[in-house]
Backbone as CSV, one residue per row, in Angstrom:
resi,resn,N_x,N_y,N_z,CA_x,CA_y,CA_z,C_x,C_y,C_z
1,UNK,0.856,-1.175,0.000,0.000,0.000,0.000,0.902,1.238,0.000
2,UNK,0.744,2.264,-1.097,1.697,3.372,-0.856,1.050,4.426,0.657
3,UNK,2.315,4.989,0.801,2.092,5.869,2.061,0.993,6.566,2.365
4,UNK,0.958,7.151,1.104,-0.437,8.313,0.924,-1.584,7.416,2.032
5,UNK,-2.031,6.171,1.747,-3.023,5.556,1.341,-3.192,4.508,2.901
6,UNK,-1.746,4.662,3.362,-1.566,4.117,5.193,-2.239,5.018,6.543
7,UNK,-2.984,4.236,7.384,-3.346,4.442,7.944,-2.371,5.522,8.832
8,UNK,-3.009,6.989,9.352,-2.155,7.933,9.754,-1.696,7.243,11.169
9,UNK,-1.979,6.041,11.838,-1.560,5.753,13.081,-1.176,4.535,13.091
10,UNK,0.073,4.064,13.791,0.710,3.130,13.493,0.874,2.268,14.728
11,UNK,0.515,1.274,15.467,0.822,0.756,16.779,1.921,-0.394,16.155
12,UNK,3.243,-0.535,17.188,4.360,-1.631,16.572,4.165,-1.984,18.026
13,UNK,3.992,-3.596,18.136,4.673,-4.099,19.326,5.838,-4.749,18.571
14,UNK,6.721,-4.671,19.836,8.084,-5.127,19.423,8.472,-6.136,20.198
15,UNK,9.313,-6.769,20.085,9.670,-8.092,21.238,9.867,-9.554,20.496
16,UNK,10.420,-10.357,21.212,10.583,-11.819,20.592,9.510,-12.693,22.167
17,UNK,9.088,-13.596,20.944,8.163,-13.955,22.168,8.625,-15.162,23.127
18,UNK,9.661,-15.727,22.363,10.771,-16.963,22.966,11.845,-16.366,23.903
19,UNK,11.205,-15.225,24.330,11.905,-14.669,25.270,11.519,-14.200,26.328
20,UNK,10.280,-14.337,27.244,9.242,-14.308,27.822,8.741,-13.156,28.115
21,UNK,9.286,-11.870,28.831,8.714,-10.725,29.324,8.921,-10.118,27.527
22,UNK,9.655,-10.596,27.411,10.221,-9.735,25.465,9.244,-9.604,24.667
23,UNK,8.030,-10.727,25.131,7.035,-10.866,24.227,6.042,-10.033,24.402
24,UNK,6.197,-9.128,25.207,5.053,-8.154,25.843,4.604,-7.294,24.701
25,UNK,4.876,-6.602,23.892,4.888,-5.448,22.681,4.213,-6.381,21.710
26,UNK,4.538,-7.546,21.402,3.375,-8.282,20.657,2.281,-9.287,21.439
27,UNK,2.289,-9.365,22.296,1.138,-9.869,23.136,0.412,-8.664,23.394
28,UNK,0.773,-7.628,23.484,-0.611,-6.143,23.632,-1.307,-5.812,21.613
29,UNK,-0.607,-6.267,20.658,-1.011,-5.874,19.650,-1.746,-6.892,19.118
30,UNK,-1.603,-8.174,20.237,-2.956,-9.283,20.144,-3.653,-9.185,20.635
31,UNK,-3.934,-8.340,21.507,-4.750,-8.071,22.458,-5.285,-6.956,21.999
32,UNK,-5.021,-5.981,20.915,-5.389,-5.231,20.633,-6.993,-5.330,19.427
33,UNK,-5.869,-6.519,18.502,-6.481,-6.800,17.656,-7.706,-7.495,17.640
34,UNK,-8.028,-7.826,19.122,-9.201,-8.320,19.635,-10.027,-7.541,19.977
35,UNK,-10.170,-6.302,19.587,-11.007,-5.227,19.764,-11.740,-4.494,19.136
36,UNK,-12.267,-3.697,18.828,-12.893,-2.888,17.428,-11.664,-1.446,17.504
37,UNK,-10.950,-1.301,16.019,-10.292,-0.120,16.414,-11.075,0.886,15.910
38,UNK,-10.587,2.708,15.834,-10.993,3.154,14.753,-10.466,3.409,13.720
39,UNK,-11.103,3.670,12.744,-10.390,3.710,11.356,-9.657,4.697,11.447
40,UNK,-8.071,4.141,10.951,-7.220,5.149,10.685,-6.364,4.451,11.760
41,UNK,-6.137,3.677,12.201,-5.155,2.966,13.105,-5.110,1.285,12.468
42,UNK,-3.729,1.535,12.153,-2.884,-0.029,12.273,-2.079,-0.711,13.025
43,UNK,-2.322,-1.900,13.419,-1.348,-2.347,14.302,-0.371,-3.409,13.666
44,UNK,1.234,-3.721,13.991,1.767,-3.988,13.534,2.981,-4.860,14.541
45,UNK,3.000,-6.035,13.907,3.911,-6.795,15.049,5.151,-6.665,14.241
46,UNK,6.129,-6.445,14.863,7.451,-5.507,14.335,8.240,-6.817,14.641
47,UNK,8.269,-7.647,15.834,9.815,-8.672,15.848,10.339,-7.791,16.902
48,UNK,11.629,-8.249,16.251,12.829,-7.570,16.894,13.395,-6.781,16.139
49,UNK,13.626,-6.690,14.869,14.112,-5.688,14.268,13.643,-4.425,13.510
50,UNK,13.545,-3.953,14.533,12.699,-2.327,13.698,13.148,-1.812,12.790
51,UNK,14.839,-1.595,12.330,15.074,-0.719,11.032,14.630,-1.569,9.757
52,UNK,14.473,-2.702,9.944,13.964,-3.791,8.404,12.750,-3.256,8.139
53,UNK,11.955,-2.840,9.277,10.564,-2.009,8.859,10.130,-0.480,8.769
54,UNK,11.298,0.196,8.449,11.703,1.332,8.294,10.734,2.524,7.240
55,UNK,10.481,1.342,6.115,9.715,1.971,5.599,7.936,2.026,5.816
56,UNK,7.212,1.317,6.995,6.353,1.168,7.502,6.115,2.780,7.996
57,UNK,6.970,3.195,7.852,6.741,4.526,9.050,6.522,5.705,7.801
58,UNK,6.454,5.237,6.669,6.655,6.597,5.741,4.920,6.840,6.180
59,UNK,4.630,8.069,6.071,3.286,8.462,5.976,2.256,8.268,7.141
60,UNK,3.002,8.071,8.372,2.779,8.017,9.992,2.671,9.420,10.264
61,UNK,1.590,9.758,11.330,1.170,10.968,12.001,1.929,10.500,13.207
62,UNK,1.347,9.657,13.715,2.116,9.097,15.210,2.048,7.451,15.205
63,UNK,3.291,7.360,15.582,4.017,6.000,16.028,3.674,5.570,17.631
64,UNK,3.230,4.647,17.921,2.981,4.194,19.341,3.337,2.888,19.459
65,UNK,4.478,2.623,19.817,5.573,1.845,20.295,5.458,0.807,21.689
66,UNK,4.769,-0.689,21.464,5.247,-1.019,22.533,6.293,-1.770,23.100
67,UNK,6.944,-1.762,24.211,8.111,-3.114,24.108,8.717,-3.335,25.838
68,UNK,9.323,-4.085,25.877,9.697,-4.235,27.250,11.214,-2.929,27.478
69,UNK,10.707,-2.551,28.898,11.126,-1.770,28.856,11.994,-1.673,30.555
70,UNK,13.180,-2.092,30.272,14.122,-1.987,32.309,14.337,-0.673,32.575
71,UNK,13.672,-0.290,33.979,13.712,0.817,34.719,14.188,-0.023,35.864
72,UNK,13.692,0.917,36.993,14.262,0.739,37.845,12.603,0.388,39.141
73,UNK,11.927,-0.029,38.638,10.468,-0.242,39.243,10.389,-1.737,39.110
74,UNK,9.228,-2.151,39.900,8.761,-3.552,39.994,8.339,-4.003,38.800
75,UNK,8.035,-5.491,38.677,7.674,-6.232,37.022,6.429,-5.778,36.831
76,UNK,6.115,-5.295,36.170,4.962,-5.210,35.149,4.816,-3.295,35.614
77,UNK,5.649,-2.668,35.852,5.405,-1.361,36.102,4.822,-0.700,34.409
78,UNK,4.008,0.464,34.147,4.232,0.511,32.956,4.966,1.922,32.792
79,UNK,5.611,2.494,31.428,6.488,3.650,31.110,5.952,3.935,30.235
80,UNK,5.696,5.274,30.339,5.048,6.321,28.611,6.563,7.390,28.304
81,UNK,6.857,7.311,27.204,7.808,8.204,26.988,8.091,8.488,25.672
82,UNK,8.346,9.298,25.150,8.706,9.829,24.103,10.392,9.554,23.368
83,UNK,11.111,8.954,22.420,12.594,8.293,22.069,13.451,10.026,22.321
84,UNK,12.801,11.008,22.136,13.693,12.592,22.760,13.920,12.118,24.254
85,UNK,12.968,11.759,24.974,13.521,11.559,26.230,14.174,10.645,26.452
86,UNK,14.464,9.718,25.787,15.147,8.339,26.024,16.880,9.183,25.511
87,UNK,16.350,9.749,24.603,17.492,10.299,23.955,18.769,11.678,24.663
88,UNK,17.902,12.514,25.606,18.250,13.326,26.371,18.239,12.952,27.638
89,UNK,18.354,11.227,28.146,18.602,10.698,29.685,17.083,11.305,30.436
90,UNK,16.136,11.707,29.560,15.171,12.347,30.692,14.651,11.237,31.629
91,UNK,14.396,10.169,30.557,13.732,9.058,31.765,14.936,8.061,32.060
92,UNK,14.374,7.200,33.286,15.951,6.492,33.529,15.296,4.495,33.024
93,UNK,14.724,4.843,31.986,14.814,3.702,31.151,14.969,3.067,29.931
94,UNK,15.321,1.701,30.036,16.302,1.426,28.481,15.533,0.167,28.098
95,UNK,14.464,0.490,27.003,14.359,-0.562,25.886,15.435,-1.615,25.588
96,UNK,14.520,-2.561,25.685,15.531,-3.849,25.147,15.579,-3.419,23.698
97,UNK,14.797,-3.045,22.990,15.286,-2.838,21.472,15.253,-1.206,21.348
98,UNK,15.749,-0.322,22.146,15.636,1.164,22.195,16.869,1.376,21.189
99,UNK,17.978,1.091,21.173,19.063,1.067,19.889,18.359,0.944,18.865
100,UNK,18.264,0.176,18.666,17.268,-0.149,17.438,16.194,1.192,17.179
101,UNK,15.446,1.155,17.656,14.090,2.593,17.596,14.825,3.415,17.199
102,UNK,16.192,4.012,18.551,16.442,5.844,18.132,17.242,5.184,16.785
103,UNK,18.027,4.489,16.582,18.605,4.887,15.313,17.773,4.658,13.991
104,UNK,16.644,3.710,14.141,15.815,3.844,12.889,15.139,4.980,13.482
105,UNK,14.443,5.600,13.666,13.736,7.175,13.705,14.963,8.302,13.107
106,UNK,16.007,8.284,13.756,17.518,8.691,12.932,17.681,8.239,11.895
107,UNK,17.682,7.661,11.408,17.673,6.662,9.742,16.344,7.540,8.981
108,UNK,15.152,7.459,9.687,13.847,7.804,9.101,13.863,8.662,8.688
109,UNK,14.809,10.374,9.345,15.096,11.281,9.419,15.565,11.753,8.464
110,UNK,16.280,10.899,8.280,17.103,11.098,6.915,16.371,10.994,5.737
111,UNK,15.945,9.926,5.880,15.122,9.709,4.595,14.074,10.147,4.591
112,UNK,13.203,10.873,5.325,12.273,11.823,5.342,10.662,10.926,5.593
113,UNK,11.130,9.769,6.337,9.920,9.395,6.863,9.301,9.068,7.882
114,UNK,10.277,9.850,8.783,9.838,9.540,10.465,8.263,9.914,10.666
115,UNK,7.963,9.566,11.483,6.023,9.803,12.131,6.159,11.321,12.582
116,UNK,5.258,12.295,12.299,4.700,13.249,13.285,5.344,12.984,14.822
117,UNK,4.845,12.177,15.255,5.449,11.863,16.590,5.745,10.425,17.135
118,UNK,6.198,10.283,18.141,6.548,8.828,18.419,6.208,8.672,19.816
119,UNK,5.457,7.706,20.411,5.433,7.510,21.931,5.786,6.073,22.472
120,UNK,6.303,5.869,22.920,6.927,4.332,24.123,5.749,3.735,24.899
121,UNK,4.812,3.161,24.614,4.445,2.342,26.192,5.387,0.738,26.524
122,UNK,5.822,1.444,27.235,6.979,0.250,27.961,6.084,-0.473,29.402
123,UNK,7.377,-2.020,29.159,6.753,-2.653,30.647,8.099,-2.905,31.467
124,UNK,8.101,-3.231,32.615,9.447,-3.422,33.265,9.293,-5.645,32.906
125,UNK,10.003,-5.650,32.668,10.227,-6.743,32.631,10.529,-7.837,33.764
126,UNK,10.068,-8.640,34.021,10.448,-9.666,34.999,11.791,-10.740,34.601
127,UNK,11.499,-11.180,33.429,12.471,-11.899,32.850,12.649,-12.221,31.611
128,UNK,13.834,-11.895,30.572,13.523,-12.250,29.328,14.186,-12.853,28.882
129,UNK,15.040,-14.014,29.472,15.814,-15.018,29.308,14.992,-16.090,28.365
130,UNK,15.691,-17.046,27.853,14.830,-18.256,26.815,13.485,-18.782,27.526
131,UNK,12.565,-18.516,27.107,11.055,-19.103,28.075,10.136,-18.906,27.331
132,UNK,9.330,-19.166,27.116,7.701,-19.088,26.455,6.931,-18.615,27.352
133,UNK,6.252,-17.161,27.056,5.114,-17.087,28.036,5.610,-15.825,28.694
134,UNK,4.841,-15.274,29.123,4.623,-13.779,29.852,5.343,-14.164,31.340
135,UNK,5.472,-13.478,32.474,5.398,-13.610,34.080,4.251,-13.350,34.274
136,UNK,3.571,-13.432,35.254,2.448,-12.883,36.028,2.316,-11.825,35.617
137,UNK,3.064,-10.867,36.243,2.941,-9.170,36.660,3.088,-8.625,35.221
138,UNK,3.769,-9.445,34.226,3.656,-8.540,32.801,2.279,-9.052,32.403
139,UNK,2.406,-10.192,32.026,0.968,-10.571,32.082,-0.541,-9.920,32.020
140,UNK,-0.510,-9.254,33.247,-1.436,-8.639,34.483,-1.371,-7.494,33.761
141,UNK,-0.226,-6.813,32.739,-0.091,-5.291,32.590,-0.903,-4.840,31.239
142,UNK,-1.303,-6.271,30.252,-1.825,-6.084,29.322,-2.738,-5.024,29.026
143,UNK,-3.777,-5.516,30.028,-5.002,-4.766,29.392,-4.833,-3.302,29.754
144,UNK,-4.287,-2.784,31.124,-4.091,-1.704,31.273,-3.249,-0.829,30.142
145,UNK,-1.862,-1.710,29.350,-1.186,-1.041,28.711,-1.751,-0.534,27.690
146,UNK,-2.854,-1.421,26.649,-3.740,-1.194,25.947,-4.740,-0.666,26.228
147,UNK,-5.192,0.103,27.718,-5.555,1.679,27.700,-4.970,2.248,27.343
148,UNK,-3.301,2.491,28.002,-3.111,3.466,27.775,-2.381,4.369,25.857
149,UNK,-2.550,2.522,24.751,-2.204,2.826,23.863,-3.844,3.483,22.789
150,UNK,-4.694,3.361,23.776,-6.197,3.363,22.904,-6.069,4.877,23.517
151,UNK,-5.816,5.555,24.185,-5.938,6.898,24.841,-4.731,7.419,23.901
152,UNK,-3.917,7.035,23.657,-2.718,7.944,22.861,-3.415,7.470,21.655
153,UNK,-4.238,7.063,20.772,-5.108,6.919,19.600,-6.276,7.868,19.500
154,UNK,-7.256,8.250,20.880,-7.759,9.106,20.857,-7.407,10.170,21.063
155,UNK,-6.105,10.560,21.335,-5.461,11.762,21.622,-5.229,12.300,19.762
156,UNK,-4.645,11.614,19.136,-4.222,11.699,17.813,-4.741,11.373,17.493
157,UNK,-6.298,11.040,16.887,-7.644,11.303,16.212,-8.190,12.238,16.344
158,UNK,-8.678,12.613,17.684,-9.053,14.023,17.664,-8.134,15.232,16.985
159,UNK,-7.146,15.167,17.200,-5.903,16.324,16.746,-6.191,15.870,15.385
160,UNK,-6.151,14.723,14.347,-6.474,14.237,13.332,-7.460,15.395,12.828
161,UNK,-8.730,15.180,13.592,-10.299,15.790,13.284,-10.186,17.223,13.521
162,UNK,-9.310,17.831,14.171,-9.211,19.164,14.066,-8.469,19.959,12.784
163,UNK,-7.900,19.221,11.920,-6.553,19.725,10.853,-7.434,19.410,9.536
């Protein structure tokens, strides 16, 4: 589908799922997809390697990013943040695939197809060593996280409906 013609909102979970808490960013975009969205939002299971899907992002208003995410809080804490703040130390947490993100959004940049904007819902991870399967507490963080990615959708629809 050319850009023009892509939905202006883009949800990526990110993560490997043979890696247990890792799988969190695509276990919320299954969980998503079990829902009614509104039109004008796609969701997209990314893997692990985000710059291979680089060109997914041409013709994005906003990017909403999920993935496991180590802070310094209990398992299943959740994190909203923006890759500027990841980028300027504002928050004190690090994506397992955050290398990956800032330098494809840097890559995107270049090539002139980064999103309008970009937002993080992160989880703290319990464990993402070889395992199948969520922990509890990430687990447990699903449905809440997928508020808070359906609220950053109605945030950027409405702004959509105003332009």
């Amino acid at each position: 589908m050319p850009a023009t013609e892509r939905a202006p909102l883009l949800v990526m979970g990110v993560g490997n799922l043979l890696r247990g808490d890792d799988g969190f960013g695509v276990r919320v975009i299954e969980h998503l997809a079990g829902q009614p969205l509104p039109a004008g939002v796609e969701l997209l299971d990314a893997g692990t390697s985000i710059v291979d899907l680089i060109d997914e992002l041409r013709g994005r208003r906003k990017l909403v990013v999920i993935d496991a995410v180590r802070g310094d809080q209990p398992a299943g804490t959740l994190y909203r943040f923006s890759p500027e703040q990841v980028d300027t130390a504002a928050v004190p947490a690090d994506s397992l695939h955050q290398v990956g993100l800032l330098e494809t959004l840097k890559l995107a940049d270049l090539i002139d197809c980064r999103p309008t904007q970009t937002v993080v819902i992160g989880v703290q991870p319990a464990a993402t060593g070889l395992g199948i399967g969520l922990s509890p507490a990430v687990d447990a963080a699903i449905e809440a996280a997928g508020r808070l990615v359906r609220r950053e959708l109605d945030e950027a629809l409405a702004t959509l409906e105003q332009h």
